[in-house]
C-alpha positions as CSV (number, residue, x, y, z in Angstrom):
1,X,114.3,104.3,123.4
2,X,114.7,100.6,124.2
3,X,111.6,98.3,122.8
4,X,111.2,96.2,125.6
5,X,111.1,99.4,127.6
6,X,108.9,101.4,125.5
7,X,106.4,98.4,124.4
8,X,105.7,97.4,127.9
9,X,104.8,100.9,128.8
10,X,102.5,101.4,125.5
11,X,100.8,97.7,126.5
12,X,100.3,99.5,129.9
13,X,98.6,102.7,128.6
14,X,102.1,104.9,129.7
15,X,102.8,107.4,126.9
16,X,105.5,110.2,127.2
17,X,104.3,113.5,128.0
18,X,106.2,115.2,124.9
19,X,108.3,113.5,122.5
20,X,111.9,114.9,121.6
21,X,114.7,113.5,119.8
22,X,117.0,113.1,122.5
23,X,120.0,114.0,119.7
24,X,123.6,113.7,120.8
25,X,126.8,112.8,119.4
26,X,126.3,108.8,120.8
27,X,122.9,109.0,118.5
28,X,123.4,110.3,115.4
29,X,124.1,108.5,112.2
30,X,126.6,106.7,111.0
31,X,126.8,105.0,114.5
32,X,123.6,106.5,116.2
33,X,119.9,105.2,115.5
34,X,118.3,108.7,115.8
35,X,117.8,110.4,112.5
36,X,115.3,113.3,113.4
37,X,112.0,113.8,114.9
38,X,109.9,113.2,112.2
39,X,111.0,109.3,112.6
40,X,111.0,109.5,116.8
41,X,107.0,110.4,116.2
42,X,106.4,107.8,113.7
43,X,108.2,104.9,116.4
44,X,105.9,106.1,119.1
45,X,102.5,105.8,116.1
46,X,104.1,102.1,115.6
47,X,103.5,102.5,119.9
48,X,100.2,103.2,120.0
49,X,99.9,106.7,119.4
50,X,97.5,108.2,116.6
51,X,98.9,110.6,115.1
52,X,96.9,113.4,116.3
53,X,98.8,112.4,119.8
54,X,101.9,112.1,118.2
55,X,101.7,116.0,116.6
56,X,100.7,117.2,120.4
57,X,103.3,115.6,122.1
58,X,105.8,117.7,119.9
59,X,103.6,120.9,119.5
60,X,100.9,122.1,122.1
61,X,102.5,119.9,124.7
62,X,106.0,121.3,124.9
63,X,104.3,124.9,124.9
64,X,102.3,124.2,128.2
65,X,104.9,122.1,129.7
66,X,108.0,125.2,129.1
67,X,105.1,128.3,129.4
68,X,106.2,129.6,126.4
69,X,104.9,132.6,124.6
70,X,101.4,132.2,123.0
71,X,102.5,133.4,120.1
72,X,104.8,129.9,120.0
73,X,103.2,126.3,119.3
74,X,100.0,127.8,117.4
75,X,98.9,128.9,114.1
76,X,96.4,131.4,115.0
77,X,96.7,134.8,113.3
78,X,100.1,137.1,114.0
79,X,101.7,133.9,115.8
80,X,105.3,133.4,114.6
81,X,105.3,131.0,111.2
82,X,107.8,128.5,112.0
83,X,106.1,125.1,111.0
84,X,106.7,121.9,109.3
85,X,104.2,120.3,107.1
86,X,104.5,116.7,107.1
87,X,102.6,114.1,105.4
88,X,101.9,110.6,107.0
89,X,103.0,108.2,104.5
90,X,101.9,104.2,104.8
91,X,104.1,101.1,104.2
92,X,107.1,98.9,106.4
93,X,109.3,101.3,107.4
94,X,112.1,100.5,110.1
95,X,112.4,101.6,112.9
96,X,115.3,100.8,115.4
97,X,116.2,101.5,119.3
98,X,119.2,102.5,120.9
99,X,120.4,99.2,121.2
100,X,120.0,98.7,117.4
101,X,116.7,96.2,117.4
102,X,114.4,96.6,114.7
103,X,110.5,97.0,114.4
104,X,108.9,97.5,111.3
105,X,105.7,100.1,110.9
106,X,103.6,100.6,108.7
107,X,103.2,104.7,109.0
108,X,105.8,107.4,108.8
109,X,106.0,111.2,109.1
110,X,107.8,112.7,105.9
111,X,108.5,116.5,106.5
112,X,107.4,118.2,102.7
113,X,108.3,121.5,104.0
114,X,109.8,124.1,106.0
115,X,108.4,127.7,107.2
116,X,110.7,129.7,108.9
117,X,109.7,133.1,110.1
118,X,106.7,132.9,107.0
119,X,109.6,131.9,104.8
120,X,109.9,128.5,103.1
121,X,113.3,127.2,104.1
122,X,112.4,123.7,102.2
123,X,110.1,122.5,100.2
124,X,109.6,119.0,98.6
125,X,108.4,119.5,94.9
């Protein structure tokens, strides 16, 4: 992610299709910018996107795109209970590209919990 790059696009009304982290060894803290997807959702909100959009391009999006079982990407009944609950917190948070610039937003995803196979893996008291 580049903010010239990706602020140009949101100014012209061009959104990803799904979001990801894009993690690899080049990205990833100390030296990397990308700390997890949680923040790669809330720099695309500080973009334009709602967060509604932001939740579908990492959820129900993926699923259509990779066919994947229905069973996946939902939380009807019987479907497999792997979820994160998030809340979407408010204040300037920073948020910076791959070439280190900095943007500040003013909403953030904060993952409270964890459900792995129905089982809480984390919680946030």
């Amino acid at each position: 992610l580049a903010w010239p790059v990706a602020e140009a696009s949101a100014k012209a009304g061009w959104f990803p299709d799904t979001i990801s982290t894009d993690i690899h060894r080049g990205h990833v803290p100390p030296n990397g910018v990308v700390f997890d997807l949680a923040t790669t959702m809330s720099k695309f909100m500080y973009l334009g996107l709602t967060v509604d959009q932001a939740v579908e391009k990492v959820t129900a999006a993926p699923k259509k795109m990779f066919k994947f079982p229905d069973k996946i990407g939902s939380l009807e009944p019987g479907s497999v209970a792997d979820v994160t609950i998030s809340e979407v917190r408010s204040g300037d948070f920073n948020f910076f590209d791959s070439r280190r610039e900095k943007r500040v937003g003013h909403q953030k995803f904060v993952p409270t919990a964890t459900v792995k196979g129905g089982t809480f893996v984390y919680w946030e008291p």
